[in-house]
N, C-alpha and C positions, 0 to 999 in steps of 0.2 A: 272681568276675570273672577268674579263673587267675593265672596267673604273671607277673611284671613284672622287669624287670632295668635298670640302669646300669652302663654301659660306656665304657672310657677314664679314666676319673677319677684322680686322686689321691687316696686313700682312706687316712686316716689310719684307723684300725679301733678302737687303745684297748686290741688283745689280740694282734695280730701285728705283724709288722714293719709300716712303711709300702708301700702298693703303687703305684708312677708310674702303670700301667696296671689299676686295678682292675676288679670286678665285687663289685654288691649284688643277689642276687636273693632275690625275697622272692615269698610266697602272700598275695595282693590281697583274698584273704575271711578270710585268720587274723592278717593284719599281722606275719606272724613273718618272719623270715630264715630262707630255706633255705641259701644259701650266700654269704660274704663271699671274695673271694680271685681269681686270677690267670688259672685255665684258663675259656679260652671255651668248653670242652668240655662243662661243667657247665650250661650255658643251654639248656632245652631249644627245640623247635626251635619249639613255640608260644607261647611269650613274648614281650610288647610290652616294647622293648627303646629304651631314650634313650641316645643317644648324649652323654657330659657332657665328651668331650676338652677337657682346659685350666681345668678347675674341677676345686675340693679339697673332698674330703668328709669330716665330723667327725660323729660320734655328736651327739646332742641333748643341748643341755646342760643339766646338774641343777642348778639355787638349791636349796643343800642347807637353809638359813633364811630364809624369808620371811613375810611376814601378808599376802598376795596373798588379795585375797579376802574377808577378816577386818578389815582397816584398808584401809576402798577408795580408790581415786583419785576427786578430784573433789567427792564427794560429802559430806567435812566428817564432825561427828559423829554424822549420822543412819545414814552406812555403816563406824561404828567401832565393830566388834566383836570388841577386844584382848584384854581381860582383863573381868571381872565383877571389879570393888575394892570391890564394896559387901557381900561377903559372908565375908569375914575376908582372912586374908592365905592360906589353905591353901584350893585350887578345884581339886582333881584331880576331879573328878565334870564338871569341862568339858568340853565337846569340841570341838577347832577343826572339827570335821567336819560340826558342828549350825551353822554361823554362812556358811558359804561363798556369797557371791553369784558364781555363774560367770560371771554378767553384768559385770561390773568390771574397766573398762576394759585397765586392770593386765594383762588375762590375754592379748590383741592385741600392747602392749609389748612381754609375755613374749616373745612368737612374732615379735615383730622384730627381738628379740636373738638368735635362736636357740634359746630355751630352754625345751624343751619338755617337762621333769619340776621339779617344785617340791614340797619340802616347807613345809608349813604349822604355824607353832605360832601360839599362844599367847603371851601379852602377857610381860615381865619386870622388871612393876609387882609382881607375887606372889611369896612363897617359891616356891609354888607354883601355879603359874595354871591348868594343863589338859593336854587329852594332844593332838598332834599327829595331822597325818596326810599323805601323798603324794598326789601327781595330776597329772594329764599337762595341760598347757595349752591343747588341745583336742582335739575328738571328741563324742561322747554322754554329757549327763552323767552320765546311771544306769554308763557305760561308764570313766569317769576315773579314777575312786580306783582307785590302786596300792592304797594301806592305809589303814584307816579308821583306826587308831589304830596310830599307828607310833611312839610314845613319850608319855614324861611331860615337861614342862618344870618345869626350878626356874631360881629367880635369885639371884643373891649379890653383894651391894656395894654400890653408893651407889642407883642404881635402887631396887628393894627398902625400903631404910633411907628413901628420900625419900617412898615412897609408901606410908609406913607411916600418913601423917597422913591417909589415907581407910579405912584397917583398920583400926587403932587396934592394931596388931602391934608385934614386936620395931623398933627404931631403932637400932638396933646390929650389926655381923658376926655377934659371938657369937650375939645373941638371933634373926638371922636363921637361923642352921646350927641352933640349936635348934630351933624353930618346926619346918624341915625333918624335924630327927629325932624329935619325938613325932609326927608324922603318920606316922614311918614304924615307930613301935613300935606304934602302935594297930592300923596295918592287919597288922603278924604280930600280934597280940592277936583280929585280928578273923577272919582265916585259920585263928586255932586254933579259935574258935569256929565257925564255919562246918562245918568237918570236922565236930569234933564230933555237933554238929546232924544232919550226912548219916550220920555213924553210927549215930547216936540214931532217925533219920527224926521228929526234932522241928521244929518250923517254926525259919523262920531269917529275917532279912530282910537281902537283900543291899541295900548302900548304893553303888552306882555309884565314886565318890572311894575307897573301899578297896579295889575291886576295880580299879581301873586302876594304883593302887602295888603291889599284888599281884603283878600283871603284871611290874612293874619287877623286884621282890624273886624273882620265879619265872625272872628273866631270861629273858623271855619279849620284852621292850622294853627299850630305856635311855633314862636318865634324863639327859636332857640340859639342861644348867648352864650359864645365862648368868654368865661368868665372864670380864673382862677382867685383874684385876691375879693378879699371882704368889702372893699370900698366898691372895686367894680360890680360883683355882685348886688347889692344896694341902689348901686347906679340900674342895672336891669330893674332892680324891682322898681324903683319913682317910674321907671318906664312903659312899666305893664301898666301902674295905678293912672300912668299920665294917658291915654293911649285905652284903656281897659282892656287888653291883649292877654291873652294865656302866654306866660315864657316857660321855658325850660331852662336849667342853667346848666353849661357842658365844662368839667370839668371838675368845678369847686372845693379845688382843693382847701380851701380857707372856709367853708361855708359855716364848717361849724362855728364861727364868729359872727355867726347872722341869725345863728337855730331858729328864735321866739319868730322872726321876720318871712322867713321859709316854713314853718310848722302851722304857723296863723292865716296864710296867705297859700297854702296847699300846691307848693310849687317844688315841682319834681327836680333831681341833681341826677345827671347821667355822670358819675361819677370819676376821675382819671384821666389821664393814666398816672398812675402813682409808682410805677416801678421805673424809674431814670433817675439819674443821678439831677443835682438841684442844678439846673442850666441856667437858671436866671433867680431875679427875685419873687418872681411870680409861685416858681417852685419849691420854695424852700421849706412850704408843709408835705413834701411830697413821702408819701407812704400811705398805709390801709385802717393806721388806729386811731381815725374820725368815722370812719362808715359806722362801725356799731352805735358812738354817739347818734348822728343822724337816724337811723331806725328807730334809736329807742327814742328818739326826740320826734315821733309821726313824719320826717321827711323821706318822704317819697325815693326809694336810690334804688339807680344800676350801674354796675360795674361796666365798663369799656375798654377797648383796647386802644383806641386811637389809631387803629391800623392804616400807614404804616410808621406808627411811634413803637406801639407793643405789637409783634407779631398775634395776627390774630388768633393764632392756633392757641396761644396760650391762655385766653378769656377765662379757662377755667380755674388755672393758677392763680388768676386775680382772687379767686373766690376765696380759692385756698391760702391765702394769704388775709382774706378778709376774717374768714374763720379763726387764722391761729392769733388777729387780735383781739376775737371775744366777740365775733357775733353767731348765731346758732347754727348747727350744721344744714337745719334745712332753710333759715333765710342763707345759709352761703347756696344753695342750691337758687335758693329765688330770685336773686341778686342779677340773676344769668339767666333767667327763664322768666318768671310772669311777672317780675314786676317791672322788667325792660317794656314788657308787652304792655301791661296798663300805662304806663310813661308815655308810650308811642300810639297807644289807643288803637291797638291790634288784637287783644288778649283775647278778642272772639273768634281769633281765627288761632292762634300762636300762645305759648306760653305756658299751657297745663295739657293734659293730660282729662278730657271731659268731653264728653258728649258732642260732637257738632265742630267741636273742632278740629285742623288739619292732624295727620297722622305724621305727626312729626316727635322723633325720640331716638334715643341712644341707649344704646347697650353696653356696661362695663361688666366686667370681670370680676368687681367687686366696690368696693366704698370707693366712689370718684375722688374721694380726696385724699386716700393713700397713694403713696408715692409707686407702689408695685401693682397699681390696676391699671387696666389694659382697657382702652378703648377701643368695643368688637365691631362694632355696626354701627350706621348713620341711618336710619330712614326718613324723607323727605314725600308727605305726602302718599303715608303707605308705601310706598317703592325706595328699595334697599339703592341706599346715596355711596355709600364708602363703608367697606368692609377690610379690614385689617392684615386677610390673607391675603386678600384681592391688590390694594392699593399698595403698592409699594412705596417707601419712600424716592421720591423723585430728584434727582441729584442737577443741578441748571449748571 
């Protein structure tokens, strides 16, 4: 369908300066970005071209942890597909990839928040529950998944420990980090067998659950660790160092009681959710005025909704809340856009605004972080996702 461009805008990009007077031109049959940036010269001269003077444009925003999809709106237990508790405390052989109804509702929210890339896991009922995976909030869905398996999930703390009484597993830290580590001794016990076998050209039977820890142990994926207190958190890192695994930590609310441990050891915080009230003791650092700490301390953060703990429409209020404790208006922009992306090791396709990557961004009315702008447009891949006159709100 050729070439398409925006012109005038305010174009926050993710990877250059800001531009008062920008330009997004993009190829309309590959959804990529040919060029982000300031000369009108770059436009060629047959390109359908919108004029967006007085609107600010921001990359699409990334829910680096959600169960969109997995645990649906609306539809109660028959569309609750968190975790599998019925088949010990250890389900790496899951995939949140095999449970996704793109039909739920959740995924329209998404796109009325903005937020048009979401990683999906697995429950944090389990040491370990499943492997993850990314996807864009709409399009085709043979066409969605970024990554069909873009990690493993594990859990550590009271979660875990409480839902032990349908595993019949560890009820304890300790016995939870153990449980972790003999799944992760057997599958190098099971990798040395395997080899083996292909040396031998002996039969061999692969087991799905040891080949997606594999992955992790091949740092191939990380192993991302629902971790809110400082001791658990701790507990993940001896785990990475035991093991040499890349982790992520989901959650951490306490981490700033670890900074020098996470700043020295380059390990990212998908950060949240911080907007509920203190439900347990795990919670009771819950709020937004450690994020700025952590940035300025080099750790790696993005914002989360937990969807569905925070509705995910509102990712961007997270930001906006992250802002009014004192971090910069454009790390509150980044929070939600590229450095989800680099966390999840997407940022070459998602996250800025730049050459080569997808054509994916939003259109406001004005500073995304006032309370009177209006979100105009969603596009996904060049092609307009959710537009504002268009989508009405939907009443269930």
């Amino acid at each position: 369908m050729g070439v398409k461009a925006i012109v005038n805008a305010k174009i926050v990009s993710c990877f250059s300066s800001i531009m008062d007077k920008g330009i997004i031109l993009w190829d309309d049959d590959s959804g990529k970005i040919l060029y982000c940036g300031e000369d009108l010269k770059n436009i060629p001269k047959q390109a359908e071209i919108s004029d967006l003077d007085g609107c600010i444009i921001t990359p699409g925003f990334i829910d680096a942890h959600t169960h969109i999809g997995i645990q649906e709106s609306v539809i109660g237990s028959a569309g609750d597909d968190l975790s599998e508790n019925h088949l010990g405390a250890v389900t790496p052989f899951i995939n949140a990839a095999d449970s996704i109804n793109f039909n739920d509702a959740a995924f329209d929210d998404a796109l009325s928040g903005g937020v048009t890339t979401v990683s999906i896991l697995t429950g944090s009922g389990l040491a370990i529950s499943g492997t993850g995976c990314i996807v864009k909030t709409a399009g085709d869905i043979e066409n969605r998944f970024i990554s069909e398996i873009s990690c493993l999930k594990g859990a550590l703390g009271e979660i875990p420990k409480n839902e032990s009484k349908y595993t019949s597993s560890a009820t304890s830290r300790g016995g939870n980090i153990s449980v972790i580590r003999d799944c992760f001794y057997k599958a190098i016990f099971y990798s040395e067998n395997k080899e083996m076998a292909i040396r031998n050209n002996t039969p061999f039977l692969k087991q799905p659950g040891y080949e997606a820890v594999c992955e992790v142990l091949k740092g191939n994926i990380p192993f991302r660790i629902h971790a809110f207190r400082s001791d658990d958190i701790l507990s993940a890192i001896k785990l990475s160092e035991e093991f040499g695994i890349n982790i992520i930590i989901e959650h951490g609310l306490d981490a700033v009681e670890v900074l020098n441990q996470l700043s020295e050891k380059g390990i990212p915080v998908c950060f949240g959710t911080a907007l509920s009230w203190r439900y347990s003791n795990e919670t009771r650092n819950t709020g937004y005025s450690t994020v700025p700490v952590l940035l300025n301390n080099g750790v790696k953060t993005a914002l989360i909704t937990d969807h569905g703990c925070t509705p995910i429409e509102h990712l961007l209020l997270l930001a906006q809340l992250a802002v009014k404790e004192g971090v910069s208006w454009e790390d509150g922009i980044k929070l939600i856009t590229i450095y989800p992306a680099q966390i999840l090791g997407i940022d070459n396709r998602v996250g800025s605004l730049k050459e080569g990557n997808d054509t994916d961004f939003n259109v406001f009315s004005g500073d995304p972080f006032h309370y009177t702008t209006k979100l105009k447009k969603v596009y996904i891949n060049g092609r307009e996702a959710w537009n504002t006159d268009r989508n009405e709100k939907r009443w269930y």
